[in-house]
C-alpha positions as CSV (number, residue, x, y, z in Angstrom):
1,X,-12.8,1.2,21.5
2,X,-8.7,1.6,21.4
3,X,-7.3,4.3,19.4
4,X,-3.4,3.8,18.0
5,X,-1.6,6.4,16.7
6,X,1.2,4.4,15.2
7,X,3.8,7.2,14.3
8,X,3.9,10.7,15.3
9,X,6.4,11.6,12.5
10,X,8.6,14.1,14.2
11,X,11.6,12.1,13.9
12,X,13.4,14.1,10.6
13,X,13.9,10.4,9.4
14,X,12.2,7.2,9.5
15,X,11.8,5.6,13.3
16,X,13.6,2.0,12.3
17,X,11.7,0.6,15.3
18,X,8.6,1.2,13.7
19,X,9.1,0.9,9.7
20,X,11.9,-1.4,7.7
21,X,11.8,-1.8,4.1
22,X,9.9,-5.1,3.0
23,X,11.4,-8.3,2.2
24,X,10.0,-11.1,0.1
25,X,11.2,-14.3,-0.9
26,X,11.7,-14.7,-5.1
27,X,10.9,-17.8,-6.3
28,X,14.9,-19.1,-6.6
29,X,14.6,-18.5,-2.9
30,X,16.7,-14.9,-2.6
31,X,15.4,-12.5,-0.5
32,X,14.0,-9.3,-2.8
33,X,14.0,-6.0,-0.8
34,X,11.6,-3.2,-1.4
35,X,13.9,-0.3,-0.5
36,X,15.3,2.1,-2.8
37,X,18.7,3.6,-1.4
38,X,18.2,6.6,-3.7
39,X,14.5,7.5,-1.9
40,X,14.1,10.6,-0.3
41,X,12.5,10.1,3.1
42,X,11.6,12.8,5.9
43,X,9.3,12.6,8.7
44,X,8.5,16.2,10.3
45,X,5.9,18.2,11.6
46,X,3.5,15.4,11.1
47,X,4.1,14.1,8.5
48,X,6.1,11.8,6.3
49,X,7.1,12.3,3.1
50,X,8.6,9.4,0.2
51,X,9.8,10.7,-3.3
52,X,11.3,8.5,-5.4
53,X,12.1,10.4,-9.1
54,X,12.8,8.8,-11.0
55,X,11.6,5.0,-10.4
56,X,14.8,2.9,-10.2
57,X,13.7,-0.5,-8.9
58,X,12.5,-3.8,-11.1
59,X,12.3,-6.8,-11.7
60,X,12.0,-8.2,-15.4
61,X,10.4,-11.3,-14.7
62,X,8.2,-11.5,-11.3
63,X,5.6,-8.8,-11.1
64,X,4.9,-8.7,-7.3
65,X,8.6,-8.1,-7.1
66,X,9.0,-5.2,-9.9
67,X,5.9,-2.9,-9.2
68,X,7.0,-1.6,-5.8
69,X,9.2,1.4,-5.9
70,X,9.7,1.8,-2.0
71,X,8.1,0.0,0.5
72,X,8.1,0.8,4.1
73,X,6.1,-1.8,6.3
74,X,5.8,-2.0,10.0
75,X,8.6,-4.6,11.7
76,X,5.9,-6.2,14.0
77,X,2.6,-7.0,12.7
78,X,-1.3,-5.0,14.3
79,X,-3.9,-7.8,15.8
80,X,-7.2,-7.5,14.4
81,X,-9.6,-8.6,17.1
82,X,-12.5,-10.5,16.2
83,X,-14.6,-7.0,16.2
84,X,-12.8,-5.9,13.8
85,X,-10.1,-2.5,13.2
86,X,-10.0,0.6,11.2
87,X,-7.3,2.0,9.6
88,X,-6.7,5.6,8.6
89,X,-4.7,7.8,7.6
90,X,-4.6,11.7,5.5
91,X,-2.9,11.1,2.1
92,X,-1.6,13.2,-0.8
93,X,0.5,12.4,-3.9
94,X,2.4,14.3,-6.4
95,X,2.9,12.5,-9.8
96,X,6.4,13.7,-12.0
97,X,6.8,13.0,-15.5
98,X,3.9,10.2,-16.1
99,X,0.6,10.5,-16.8
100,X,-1.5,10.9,-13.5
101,X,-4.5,9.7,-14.9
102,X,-3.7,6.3,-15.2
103,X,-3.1,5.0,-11.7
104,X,-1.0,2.4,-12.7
105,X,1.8,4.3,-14.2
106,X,2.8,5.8,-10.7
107,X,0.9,5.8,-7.2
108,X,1.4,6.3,-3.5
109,X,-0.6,4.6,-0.4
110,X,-1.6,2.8,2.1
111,X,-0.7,-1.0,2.4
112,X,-2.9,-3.1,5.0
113,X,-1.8,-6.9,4.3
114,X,-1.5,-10.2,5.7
115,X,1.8,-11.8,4.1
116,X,1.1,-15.0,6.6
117,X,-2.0,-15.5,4.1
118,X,-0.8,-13.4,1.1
119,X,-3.8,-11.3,1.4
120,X,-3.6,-7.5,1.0
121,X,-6.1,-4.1,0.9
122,X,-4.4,-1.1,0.1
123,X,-5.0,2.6,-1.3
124,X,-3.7,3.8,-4.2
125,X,-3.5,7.3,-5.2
126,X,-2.1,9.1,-8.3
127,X,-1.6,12.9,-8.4
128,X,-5.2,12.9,-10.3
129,X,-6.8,9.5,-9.2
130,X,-8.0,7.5,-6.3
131,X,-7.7,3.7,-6.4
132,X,-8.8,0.3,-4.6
133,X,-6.7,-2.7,-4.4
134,X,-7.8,-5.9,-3.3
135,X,-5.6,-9.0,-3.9
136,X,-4.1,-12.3,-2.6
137,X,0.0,-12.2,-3.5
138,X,1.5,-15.5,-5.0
139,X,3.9,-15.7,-1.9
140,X,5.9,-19.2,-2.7
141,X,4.5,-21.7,0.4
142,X,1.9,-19.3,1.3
143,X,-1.1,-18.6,-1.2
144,X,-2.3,-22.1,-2.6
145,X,-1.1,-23.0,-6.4
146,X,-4.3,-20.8,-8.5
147,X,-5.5,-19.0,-5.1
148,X,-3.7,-15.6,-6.1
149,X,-5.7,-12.8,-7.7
150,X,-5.8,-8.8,-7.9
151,X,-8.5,-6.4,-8.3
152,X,-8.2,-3.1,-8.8
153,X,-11.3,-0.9,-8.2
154,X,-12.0,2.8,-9.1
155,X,-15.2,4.8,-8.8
156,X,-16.6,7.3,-11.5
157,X,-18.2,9.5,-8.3
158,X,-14.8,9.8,-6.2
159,X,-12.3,8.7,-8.1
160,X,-10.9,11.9,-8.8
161,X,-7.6,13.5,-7.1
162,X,-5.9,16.7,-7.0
163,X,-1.9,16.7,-6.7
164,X,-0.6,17.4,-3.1
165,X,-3.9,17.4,-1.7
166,X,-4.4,15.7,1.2
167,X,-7.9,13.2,1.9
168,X,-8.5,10.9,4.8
169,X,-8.6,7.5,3.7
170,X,-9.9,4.2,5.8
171,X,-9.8,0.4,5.3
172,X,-11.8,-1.6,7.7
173,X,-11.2,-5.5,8.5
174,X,-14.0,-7.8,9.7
175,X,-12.2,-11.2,10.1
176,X,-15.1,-12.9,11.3
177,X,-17.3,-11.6,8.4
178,X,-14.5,-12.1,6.1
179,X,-14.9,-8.4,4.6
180,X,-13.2,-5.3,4.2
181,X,-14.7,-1.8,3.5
182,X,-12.8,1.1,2.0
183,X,-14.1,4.9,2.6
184,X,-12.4,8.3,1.6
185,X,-13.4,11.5,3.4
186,X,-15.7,8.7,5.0
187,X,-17.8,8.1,2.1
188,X,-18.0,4.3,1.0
189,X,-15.8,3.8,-2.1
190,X,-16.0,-0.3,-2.2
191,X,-16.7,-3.5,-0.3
192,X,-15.7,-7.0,-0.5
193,X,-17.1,-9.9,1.5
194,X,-16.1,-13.5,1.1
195,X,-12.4,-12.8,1.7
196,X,-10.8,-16.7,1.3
197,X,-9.4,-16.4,4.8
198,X,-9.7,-14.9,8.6
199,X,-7.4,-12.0,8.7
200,X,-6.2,-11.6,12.3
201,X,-3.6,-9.5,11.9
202,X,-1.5,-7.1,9.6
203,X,1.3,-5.5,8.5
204,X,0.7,-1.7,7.3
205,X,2.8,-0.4,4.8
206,X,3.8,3.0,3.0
207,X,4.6,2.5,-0.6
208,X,5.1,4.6,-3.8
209,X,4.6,1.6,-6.7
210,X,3.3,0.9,-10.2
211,X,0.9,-2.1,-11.3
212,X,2.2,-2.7,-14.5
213,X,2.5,-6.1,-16.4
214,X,6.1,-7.9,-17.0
215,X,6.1,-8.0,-20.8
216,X,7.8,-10.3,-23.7
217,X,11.1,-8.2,-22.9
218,X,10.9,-7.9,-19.2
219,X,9.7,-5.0,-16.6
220,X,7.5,-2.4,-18.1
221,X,6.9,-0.4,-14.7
222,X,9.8,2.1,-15.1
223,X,10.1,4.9,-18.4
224,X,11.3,7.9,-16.5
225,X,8.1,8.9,-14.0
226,X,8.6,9.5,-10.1
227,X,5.8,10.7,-7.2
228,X,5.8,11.8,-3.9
229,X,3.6,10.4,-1.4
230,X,2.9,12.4,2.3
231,X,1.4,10.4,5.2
232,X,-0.1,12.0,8.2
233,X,-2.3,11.0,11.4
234,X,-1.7,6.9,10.7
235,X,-4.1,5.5,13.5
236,X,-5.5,1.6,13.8
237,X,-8.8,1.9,15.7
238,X,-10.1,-1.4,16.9
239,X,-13.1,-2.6,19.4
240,X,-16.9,-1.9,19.2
């Protein structure tokens, strides 16, 4: 078994070897970046901490591109051996000026995703609520033409959040299975199997976002709400 502890978080700021704001490709072929210049970002004693209030960024037509508020993934991507990896992390959020209760309106978490197959398993957490996301991104060239979906999954039994509070959170990947297991405080919270592809690597990511609809008159995601997100103890475990 190897134990990575990806960032130590002492830095005051964001290590720039070790986190870059996302990039995606739109579908006129522009590059779309996930960073909002206006976020407040500090890594110390620990711990990093994202607050964006109020949400700025969107995008009135695309929905993949106008639901992330800040996105901070990891430059290179983390093999996942054919044993399989867990990764973990302590999370908290703090929602501002929303309503905390509906995880969609404004979360914080933990991205784990393979953008070479558009496939992605992330945490979500509202100030009140815990959340988990399980989808395949309509990447232009990358997910086949009908191949994209999204699932959001939240349990009745521990579901339930407090604001600021920090949890231990844990997605593990078994390519060869083709599943992937979420667990807080390590209590099982869901489970897929029959994942459409062999994940064999990913690309973590810290995001505050929405996962709200484009409407009739464009973005929906952004009416005057904000949250903080705190990350602590980020470690990939992989091997037996």
């Amino acid at each position: 078994m190897t134990v990575l502890e990806y960032d130590t978080f002492t830095e005051g700021a964001v290590d720039p070897s070790k986190w870059v704001p996302l990039q995606l490709p739109t579908p006129d072929g522009s590059m779309w970046s996930y960073g909002d210049p206006q976020a407040k970002v500090e890594a110390h004693g620990g711990t990093l901490h994202i607050t964006v209030n109020p949400f700025r960024l969107k995008h009135d037509s695309v929905h993949m591109l106008d639901d992330p508020k800040h996105l901070l993934v990891t430059p290179q991507t983390i093999p996942v051996p054919d044993s399989g990896a867990r990764i973990s992390a302590e999370m908290a959020c703090e929602s501002y000026n929303g309503d905390p209760d509906d995880i969609t309106d404004g979360w914080i978490g933990l991205v784990v995703g393979d953008f070479s197959t558009g496939m992605i398993f992330d945490w979500m957490l509202s100030g009140t609520r815990v959340g988990a996301l399980y989808e395949r991104l309509p990447i232009p060239g990358v997910t086949p033409e009908g191949g994209s979906f999204s699932y959001l999954v939240q349990s009745p039994f521990v579901a339930i959040n407090e604001p600021g509070k920090f949890r231990s959170y844990e997605i593990a990947l078994n390519p060869k299975a083709r599943s992937a297991e979420w667990k807080v405080d390590g209590q099982a919270f869901y489970r897929t199997e029959g994942i459409p592809v062999e994940v064999h690597s990913v690309t973590l990511g810290l995001i505050v976002c929405t996962l709200k609809p484009t409407g009739p008159h464009g973005s929906t995601s952004v009416h005057g709400q904000g949250a903080k997100g705190s990350w602590r103890h980020l470690k990939v475990t992989s091997g037996p």
